[in-house]
Residue frames as qw, qx, qy, qz and C-alpha x, y, z in Angstrom:
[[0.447, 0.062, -0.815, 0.363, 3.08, -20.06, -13.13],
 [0.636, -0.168, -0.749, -0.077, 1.06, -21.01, -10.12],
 [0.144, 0.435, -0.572, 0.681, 1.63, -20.10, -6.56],
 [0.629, -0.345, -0.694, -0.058, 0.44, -22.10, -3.69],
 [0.445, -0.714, -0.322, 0.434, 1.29, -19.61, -0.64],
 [0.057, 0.990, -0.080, -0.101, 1.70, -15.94, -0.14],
 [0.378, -0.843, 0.327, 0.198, 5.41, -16.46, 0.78],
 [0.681, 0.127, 0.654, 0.304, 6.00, -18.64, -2.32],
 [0.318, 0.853, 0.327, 0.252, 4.86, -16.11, -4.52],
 [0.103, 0.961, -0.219, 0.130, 6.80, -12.76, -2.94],
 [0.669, -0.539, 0.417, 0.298, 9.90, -14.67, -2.08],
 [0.653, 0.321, 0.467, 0.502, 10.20, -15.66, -6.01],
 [0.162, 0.912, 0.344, 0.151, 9.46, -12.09, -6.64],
 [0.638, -0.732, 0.169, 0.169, 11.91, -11.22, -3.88],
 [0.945, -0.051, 0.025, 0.321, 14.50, -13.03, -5.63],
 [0.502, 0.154, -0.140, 0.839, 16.75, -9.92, -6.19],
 [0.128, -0.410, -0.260, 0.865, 17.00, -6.55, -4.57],
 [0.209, 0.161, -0.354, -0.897, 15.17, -5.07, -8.29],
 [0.350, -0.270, -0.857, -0.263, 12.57, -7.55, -8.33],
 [0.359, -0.454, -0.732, 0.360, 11.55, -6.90, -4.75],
 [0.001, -0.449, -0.205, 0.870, 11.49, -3.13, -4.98],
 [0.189, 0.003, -0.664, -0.723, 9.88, -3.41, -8.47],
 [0.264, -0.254, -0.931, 0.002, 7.03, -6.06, -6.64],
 [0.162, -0.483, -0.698, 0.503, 6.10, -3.72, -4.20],
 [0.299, 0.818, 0.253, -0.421, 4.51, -0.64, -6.33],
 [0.799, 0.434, 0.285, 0.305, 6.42, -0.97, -9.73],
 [0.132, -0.888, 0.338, 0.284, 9.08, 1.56, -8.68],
 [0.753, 0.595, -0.183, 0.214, 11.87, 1.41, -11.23],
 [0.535, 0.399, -0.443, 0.599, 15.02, 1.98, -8.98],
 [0.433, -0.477, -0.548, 0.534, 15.87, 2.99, -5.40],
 [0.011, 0.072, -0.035, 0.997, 15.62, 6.77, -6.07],
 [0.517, -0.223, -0.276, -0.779, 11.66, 6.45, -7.12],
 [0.540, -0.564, -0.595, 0.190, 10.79, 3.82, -3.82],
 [0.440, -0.149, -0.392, 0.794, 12.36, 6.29, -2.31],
 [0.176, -0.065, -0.156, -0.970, 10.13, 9.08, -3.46],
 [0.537, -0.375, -0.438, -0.615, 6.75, 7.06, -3.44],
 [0.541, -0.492, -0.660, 0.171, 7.49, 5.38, -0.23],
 [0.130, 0.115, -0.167, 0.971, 8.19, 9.30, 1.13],
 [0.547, -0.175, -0.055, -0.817, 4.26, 10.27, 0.29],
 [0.669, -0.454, -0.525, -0.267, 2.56, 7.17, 1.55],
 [0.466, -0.258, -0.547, 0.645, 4.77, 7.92, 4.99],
 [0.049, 0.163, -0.022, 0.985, 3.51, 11.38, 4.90],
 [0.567, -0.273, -0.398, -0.668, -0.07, 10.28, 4.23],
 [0.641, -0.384, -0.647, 0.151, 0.04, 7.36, 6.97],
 [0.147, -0.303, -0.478, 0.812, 1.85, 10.08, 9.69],
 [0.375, -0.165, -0.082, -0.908, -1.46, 12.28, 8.91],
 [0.614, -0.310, -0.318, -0.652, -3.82, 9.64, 9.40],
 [0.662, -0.334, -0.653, 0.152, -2.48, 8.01, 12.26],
 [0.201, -0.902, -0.053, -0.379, -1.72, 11.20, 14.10],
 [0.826, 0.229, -0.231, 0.460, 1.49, 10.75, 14.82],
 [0.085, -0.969, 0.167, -0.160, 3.28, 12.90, 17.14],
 [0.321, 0.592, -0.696, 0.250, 7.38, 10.59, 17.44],
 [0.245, -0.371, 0.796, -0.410, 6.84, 8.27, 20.49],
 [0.837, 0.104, 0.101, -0.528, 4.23, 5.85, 19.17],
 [0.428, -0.123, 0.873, 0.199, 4.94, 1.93, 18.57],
 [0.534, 0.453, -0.149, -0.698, 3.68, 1.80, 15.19],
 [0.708, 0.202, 0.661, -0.145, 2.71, -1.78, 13.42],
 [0.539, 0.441, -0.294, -0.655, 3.33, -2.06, 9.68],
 [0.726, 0.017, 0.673, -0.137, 1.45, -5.15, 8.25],
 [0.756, 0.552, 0.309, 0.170, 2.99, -6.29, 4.94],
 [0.237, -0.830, 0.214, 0.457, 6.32, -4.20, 5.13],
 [0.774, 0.606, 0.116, 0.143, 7.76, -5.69, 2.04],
 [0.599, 0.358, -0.318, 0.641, 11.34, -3.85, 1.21],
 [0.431, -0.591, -0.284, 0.620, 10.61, -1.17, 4.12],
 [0.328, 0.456, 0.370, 0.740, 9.46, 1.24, 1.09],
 [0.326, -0.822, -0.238, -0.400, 7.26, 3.11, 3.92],
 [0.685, -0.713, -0.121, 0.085, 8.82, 2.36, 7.10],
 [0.696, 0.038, 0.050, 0.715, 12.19, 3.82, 5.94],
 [0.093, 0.569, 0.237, 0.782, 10.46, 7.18, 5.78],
 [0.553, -0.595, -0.394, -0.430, 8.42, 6.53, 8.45],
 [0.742, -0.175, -0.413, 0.498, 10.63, 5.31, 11.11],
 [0.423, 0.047, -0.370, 0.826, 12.09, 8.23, 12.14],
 [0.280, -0.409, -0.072, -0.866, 8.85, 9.82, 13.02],
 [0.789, -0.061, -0.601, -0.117, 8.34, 6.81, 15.19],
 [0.706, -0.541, 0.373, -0.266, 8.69, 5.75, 19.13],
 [0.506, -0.207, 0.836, 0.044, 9.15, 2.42, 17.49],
 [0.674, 0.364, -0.210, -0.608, 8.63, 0.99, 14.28],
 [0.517, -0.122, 0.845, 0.058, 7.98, -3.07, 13.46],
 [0.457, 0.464, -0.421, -0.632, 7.85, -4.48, 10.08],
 [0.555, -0.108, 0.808, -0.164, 6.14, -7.83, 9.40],
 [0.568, 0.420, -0.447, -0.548, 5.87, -9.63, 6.16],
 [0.966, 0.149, 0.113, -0.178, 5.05, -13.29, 4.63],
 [0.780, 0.611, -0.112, 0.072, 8.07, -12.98, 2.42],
 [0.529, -0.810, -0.046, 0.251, 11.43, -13.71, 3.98],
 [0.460, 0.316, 0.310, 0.769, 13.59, -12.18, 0.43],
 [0.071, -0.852, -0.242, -0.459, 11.47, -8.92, 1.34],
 [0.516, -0.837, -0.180, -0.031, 12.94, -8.73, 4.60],
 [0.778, -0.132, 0.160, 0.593, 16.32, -9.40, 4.00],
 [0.199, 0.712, 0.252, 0.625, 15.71, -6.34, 1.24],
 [0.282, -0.872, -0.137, -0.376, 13.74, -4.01, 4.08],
 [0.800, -0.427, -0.130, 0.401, 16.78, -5.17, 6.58],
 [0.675, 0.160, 0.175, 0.699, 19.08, -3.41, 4.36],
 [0.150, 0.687, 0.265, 0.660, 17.57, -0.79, 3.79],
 [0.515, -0.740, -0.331, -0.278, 16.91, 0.14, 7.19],
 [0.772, 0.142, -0.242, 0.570, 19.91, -0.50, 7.84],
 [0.300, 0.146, -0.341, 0.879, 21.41, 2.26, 10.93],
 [0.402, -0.494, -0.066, -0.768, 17.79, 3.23, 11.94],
 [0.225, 0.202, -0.795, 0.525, 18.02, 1.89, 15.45],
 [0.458, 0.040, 0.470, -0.753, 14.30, 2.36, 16.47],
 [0.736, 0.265, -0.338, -0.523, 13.12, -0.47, 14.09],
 [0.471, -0.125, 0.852, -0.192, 12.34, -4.37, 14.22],
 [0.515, 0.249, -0.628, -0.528, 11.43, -7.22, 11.96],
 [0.654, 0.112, 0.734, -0.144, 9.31, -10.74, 12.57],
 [0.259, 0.066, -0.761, -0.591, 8.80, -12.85, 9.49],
 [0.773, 0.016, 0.193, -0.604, 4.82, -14.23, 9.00],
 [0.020, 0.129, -0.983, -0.127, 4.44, -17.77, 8.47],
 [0.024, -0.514, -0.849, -0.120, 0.42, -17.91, 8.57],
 [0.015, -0.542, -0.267, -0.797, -2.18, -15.38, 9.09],
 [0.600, -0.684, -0.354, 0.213, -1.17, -14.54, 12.36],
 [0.094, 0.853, -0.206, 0.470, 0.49, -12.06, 14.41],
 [0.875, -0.441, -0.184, 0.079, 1.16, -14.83, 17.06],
 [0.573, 0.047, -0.378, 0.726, 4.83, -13.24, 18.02],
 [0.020, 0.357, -0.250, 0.900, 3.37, -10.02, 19.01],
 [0.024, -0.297, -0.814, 0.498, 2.00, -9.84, 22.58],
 [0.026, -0.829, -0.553, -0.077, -2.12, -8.26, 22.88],
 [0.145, -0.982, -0.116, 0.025, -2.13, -4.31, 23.40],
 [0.801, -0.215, 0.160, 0.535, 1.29, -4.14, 22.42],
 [0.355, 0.170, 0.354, 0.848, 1.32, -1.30, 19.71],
 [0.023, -0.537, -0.250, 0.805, 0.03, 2.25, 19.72],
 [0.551, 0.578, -0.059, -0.599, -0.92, 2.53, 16.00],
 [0.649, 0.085, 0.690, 0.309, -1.03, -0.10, 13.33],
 [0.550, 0.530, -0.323, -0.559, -0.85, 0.58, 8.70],
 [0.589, -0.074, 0.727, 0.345, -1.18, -1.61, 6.06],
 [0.321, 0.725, -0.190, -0.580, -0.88, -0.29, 2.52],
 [0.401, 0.512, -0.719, -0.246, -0.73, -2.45, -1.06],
 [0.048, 0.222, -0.960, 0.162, -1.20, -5.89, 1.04],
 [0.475, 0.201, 0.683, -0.517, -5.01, -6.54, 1.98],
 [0.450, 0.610, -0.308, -0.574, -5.37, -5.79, -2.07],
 [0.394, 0.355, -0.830, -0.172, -3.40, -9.40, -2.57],
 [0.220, -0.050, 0.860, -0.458, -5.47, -11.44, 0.23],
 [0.337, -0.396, -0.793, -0.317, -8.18, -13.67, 0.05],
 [0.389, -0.673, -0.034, -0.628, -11.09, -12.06, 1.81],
 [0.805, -0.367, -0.395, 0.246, -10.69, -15.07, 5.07],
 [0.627, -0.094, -0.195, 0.748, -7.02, -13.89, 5.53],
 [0.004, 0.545, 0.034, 0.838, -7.82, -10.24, 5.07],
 [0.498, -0.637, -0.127, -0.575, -10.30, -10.69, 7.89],
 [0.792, -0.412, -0.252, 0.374, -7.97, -12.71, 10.40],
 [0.405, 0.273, -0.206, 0.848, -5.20, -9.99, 9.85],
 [0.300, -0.590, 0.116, -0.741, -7.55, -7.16, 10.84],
 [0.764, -0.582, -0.246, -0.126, -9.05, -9.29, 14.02],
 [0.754, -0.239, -0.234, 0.566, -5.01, -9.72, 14.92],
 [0.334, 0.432, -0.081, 0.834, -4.45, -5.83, 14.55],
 [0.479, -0.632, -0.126, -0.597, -7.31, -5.41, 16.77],
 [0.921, -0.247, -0.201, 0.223, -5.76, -7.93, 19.23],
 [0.565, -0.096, -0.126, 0.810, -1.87, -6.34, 19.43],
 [0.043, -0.509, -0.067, -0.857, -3.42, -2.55, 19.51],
 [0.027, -0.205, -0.494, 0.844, -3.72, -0.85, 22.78],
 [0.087, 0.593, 0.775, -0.200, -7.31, 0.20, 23.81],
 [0.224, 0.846, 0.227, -0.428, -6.95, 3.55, 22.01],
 [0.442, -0.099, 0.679, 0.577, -4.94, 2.12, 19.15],
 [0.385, 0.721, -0.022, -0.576, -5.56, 3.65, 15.71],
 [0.688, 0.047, 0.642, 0.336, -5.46, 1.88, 12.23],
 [0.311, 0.627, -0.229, -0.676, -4.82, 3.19, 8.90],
 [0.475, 0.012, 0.841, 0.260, -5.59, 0.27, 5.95],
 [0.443, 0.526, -0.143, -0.712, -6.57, 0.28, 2.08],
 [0.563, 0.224, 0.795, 0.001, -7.68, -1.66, -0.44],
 [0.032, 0.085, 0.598, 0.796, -8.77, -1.63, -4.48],
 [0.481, 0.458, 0.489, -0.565, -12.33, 0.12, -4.80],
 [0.398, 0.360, 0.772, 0.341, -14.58, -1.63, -7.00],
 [0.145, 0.744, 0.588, -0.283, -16.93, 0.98, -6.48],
 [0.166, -0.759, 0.205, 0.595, -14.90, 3.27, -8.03],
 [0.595, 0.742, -0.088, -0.296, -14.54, 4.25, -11.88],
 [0.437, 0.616, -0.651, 0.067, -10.83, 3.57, -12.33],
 [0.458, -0.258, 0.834, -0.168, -11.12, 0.63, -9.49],
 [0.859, 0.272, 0.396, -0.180, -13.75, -1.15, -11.50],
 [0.393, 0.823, -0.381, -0.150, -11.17, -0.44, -14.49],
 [0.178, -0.503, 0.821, -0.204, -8.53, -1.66, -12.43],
 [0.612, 0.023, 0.758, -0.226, -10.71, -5.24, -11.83],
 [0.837, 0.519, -0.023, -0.170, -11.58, -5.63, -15.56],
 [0.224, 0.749, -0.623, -0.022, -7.95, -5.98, -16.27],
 [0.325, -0.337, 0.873, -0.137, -7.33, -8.39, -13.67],
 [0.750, 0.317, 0.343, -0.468, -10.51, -10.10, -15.40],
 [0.792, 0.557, -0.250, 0.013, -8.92, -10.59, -18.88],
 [0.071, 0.609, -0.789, 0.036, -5.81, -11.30, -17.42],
 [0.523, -0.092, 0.787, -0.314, -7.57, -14.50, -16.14],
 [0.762, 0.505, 0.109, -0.389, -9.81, -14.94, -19.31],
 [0.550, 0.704, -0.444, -0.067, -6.80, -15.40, -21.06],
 [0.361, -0.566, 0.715, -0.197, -5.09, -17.85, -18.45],
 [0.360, 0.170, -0.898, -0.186, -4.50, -21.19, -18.49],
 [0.576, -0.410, -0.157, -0.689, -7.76, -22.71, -16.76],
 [0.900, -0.039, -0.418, 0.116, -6.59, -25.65, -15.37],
 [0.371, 0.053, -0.554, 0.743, -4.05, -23.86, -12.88],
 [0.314, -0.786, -0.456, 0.276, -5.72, -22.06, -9.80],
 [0.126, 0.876, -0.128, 0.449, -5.30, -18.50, -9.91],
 [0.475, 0.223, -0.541, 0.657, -2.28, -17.22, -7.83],
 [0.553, -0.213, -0.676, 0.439, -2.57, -16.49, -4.44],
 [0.364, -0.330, -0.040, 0.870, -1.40, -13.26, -4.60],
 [0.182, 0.478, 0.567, 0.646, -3.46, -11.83, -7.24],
 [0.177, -0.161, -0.054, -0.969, -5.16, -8.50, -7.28],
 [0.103, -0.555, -0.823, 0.065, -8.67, -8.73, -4.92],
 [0.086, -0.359, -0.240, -0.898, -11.31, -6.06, -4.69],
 [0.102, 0.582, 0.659, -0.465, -14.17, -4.77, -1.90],
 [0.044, -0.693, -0.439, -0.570, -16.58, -2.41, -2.04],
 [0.264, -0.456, 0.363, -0.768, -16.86, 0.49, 0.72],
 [0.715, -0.428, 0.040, -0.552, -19.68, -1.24, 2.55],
 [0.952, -0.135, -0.254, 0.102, -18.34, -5.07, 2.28],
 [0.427, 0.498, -0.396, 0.643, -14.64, -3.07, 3.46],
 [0.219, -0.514, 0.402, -0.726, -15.92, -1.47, 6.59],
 [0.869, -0.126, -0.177, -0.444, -17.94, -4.79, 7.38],
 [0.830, 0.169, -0.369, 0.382, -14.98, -6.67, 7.82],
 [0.202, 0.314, -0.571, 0.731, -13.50, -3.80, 10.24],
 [0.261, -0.373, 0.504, -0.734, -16.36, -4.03, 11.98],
 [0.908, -0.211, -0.320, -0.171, -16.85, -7.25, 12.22],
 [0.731, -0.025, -0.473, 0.490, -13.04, -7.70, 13.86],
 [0.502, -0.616, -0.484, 0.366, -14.41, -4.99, 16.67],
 [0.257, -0.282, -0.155, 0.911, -13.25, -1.49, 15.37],
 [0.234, 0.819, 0.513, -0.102, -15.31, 1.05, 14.94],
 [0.435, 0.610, 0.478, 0.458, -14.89, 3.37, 11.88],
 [0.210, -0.654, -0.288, 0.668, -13.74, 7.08, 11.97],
 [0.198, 0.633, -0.315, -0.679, -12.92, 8.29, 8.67],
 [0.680, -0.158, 0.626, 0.347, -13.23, 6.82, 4.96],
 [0.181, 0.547, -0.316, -0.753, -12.38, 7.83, 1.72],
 [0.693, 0.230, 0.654, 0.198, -13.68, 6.26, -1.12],
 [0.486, 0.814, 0.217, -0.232, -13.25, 8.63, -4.10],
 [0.032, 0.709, -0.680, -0.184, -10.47, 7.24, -5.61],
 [0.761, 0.212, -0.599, -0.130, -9.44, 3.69, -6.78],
 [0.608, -0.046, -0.784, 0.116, -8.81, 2.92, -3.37],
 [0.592, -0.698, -0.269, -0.300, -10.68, 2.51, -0.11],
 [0.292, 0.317, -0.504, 0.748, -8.90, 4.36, 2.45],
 [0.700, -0.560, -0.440, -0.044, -10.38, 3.20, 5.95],
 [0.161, 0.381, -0.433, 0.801, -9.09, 5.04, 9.44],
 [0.733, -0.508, -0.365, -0.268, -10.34, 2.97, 12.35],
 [0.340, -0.596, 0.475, -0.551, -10.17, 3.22, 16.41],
 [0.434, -0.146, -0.887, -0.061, -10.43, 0.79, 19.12],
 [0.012, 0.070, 0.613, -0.787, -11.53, 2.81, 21.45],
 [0.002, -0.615, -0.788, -0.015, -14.90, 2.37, 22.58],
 [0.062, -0.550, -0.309, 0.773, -15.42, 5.88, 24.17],
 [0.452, 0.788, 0.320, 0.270, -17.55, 7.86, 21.66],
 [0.082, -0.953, 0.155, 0.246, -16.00, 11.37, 23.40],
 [0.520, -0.402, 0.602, 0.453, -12.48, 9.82, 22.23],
 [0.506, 0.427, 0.667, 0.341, -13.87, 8.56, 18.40],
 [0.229, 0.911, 0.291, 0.181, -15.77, 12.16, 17.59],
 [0.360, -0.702, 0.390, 0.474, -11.96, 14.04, 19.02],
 [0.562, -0.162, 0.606, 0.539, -10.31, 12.50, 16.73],
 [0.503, 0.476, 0.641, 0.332, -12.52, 12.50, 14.06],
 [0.157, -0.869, 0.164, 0.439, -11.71, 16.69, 14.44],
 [0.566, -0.480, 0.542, 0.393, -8.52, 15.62, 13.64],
 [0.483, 0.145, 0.754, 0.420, -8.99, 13.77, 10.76],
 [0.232, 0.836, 0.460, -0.190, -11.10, 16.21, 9.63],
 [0.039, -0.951, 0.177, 0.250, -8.87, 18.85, 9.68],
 [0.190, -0.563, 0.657, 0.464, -6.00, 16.74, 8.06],
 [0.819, 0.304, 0.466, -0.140, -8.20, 15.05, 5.48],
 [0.512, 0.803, -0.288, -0.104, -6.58, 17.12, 2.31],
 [0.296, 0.643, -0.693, -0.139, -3.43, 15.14, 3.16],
 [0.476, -0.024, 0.878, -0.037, -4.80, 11.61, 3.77],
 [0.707, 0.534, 0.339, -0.317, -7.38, 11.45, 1.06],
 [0.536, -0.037, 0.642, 0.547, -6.52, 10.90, -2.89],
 [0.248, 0.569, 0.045, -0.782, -7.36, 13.65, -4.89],
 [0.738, 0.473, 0.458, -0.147, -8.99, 13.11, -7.80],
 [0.425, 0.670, -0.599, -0.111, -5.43, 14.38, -9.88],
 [0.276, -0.391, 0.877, 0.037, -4.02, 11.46, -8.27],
 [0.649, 0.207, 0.729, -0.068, -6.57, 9.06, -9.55],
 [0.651, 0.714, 0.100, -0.237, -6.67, 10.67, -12.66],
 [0.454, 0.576, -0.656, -0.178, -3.13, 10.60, -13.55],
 [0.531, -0.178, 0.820, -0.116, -2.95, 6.76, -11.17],
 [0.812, 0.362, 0.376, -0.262, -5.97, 6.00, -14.33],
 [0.522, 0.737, -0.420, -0.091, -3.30, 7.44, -17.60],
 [0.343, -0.392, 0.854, -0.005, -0.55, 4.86, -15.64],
 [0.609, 0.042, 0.716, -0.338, -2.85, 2.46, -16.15],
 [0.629, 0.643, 0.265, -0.347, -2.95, 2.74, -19.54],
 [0.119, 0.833, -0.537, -0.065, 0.44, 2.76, -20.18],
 [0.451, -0.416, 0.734, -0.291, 1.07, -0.51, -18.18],
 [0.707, 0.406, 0.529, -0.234, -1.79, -2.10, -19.82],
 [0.301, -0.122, 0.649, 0.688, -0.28, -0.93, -23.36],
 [0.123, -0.681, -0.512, 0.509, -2.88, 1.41, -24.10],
 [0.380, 0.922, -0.048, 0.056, -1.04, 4.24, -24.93],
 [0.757, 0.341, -0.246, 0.500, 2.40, 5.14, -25.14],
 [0.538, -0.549, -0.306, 0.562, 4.42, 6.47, -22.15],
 [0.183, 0.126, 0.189, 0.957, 5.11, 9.83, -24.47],
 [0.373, -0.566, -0.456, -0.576, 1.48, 10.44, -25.06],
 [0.481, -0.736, -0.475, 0.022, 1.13, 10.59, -20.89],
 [0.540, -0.387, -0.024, 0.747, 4.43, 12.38, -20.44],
 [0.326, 0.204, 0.265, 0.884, 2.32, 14.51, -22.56],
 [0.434, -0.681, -0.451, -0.381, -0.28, 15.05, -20.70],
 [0.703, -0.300, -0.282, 0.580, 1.88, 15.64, -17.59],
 [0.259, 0.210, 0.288, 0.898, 3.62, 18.18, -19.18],
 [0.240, -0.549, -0.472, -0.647, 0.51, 19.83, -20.09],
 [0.567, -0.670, -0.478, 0.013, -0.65, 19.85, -16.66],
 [0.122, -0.871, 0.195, -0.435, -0.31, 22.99, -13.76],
 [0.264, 0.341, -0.728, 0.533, 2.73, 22.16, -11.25],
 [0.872, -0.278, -0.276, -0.292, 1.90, 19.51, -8.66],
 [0.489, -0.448, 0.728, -0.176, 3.22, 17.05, -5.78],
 [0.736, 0.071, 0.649, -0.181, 1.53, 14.59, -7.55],
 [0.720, 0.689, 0.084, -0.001, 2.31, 15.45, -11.06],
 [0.070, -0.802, 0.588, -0.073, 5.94, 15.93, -9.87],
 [0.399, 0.526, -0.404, -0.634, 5.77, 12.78, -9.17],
 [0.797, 0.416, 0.423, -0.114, 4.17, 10.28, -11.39],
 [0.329, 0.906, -0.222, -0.147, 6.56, 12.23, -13.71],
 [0.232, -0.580, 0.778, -0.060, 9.72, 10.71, -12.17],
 [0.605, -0.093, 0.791, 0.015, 8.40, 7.12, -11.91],
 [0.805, 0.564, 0.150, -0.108, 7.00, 7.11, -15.74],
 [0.620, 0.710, -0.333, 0.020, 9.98, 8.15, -17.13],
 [0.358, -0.441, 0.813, -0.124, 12.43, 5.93, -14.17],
 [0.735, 0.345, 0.579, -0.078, 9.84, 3.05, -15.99],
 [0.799, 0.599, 0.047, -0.034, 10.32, 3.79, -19.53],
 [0.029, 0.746, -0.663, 0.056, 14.03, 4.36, -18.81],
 [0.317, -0.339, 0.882, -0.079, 13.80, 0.37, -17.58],
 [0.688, 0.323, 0.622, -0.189, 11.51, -0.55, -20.45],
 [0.009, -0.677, 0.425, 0.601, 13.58, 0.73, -23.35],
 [0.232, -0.181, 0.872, 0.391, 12.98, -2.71, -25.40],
 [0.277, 0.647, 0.691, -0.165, 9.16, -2.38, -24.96],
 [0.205, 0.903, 0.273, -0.260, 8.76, 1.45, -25.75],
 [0.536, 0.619, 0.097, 0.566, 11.84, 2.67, -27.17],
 [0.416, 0.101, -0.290, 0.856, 14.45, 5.41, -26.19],
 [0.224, -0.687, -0.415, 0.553, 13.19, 7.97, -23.43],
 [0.251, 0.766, 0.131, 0.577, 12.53, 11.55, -25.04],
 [0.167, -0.927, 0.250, -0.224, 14.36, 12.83, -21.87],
 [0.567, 0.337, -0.648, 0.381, 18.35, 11.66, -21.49],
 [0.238, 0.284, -0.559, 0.742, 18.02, 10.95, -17.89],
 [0.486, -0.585, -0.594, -0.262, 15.67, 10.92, -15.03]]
């Protein structure tokens, strides 16, 4: 099936509470959002430099898998999304955190929020599903509601990258195989490259402090401040906390075995043997959880879990 607008697409997606946490990073239950949306809050408070009093900007909040972690490290947190079944979701969750707000999108604007309005802005999973246009209006509006020494954190699928280009071949045959006659969905999986990525932030006026690209996905960490003395501070900063903003190259390696699983590949044992096999980790902790929280909710595909439980 089809989809003619973002908010057509993740609203159907939306349509129950499992669907919507499932949509936003193929978590299998509320325990394992709960865990992955933990480390990308961890990773965003590193790379926006966080220190509890900041208005903070997530674009594309979906259930509120980040900003439920994130929040409380927060001045303010605002969650804004296309979909309004995601928000209802992220409402819930959020549910008693008292420093938090919601706007629903309705085009590829930010037109409720006033200019210089927010202190640091993420978006994570969401620039990945945009046509390149919309990608580049979002960023011009983040640059627009960020204070003059506002700080962005935003990613994307790298082509450039072994297991990104991987990643795009899939989406390739998934299309090869499609019905031709329908437009591709909306929403589908899109791809940059570093260079054409940062192009786009600086075309919409920020200027570049940090990026990672050795991994499947381009991790970008941009300023508005003109001031160089302000830009080359930070970039200290970032320096010094790169190990916990970057993706190590276990994550992409075991992000590549997922991928193989997903894709039907291999079998979810055969990576839960390679896990296994592997020297105690954050990240191999876990990927652990969500494979076997997934094959626990794919029991018809793969067959009974070789561990009772998860």
């Amino acid at each position: 099936m089809a989809f003619d607008s973002y908010s057509h697409f993740w609203d159907q997606q939306a349509s129950t509470t499992d669907g919507a946490i499932a949509a936003v990073d193929g978590s299998a239950n509320e325990s394992i959002v709960q865990l992955t949306g933990q480390w990308s809050a961890n990773l965003v408070r590193a790379a926006l430099t966080l220190k509890g009093s900041e208005r903070v900007l997530e674009l594309g909040c979906g259930v509120g898998r980040i900003g439920r972690e994130l929040a409380p490290y927060c001045g303010y947190w605002q969650g804004v999304d296309i979909s309004h079944n995601m928000l209802k979701v992220a409402q819930a969750r959020l549910a008693g955190q008292t420093n938090t707000g919601f706007c629903q999108l309705h085009r590829t604007s930010l037109e409720m929020l006033e200019n210089e309005s927010f202190d640091r802005a993420y978006s994570i999973a969401v620039f990945c599903h945009l046509d390149k246009e919309d990608l580049f209006l979002y960023l011009k509006e983040l640059y627009r509601v960020l204070n003059p020494h506002g700080l962005i954190y935003v990613e994307t699928w790298n082509l450039a990258h072994p297991v990104g280009w991987k990643r795009w071949e899939l989406e390739v045959n998934h299309w090869a195989r499609s019905d031709h006659r329908q437009r591709k969905d909306v929403a589908r999986n899109q791809f940059c490259t570093p260079d054409e990525f940062n192009l786009y932030l600086q075309g919409a006026g920020f200027k570049t402090l940090a990026c990672y690209t050795d991994s499947p996905w381009i991790q970008a960490i941009a300023t508005k401040s003109a001031l160089e003395s302000e830009q080359e501070s930070i970039k200290i900063v970032l320096r010094a906390k790169e190990h916990k903003i970057a993706y190590s190259p276990l994550f992409s390696t075991l992000f590549d075995r997922l991928l193989d699983v997903v894709s039907g590949l291999t079998h979810p044992k055969e990576y839960l043997a390679f896990l296994d096999a592997q020297e105690a980790s954050e990240e191999n902790s876990m990927y652990r959880r969500y494979l076997l929280a997934l094959w626990s909710s794919k029991e018809d595909l793969w067959g009974a879990t070789v561990i009772n439980g998860v």
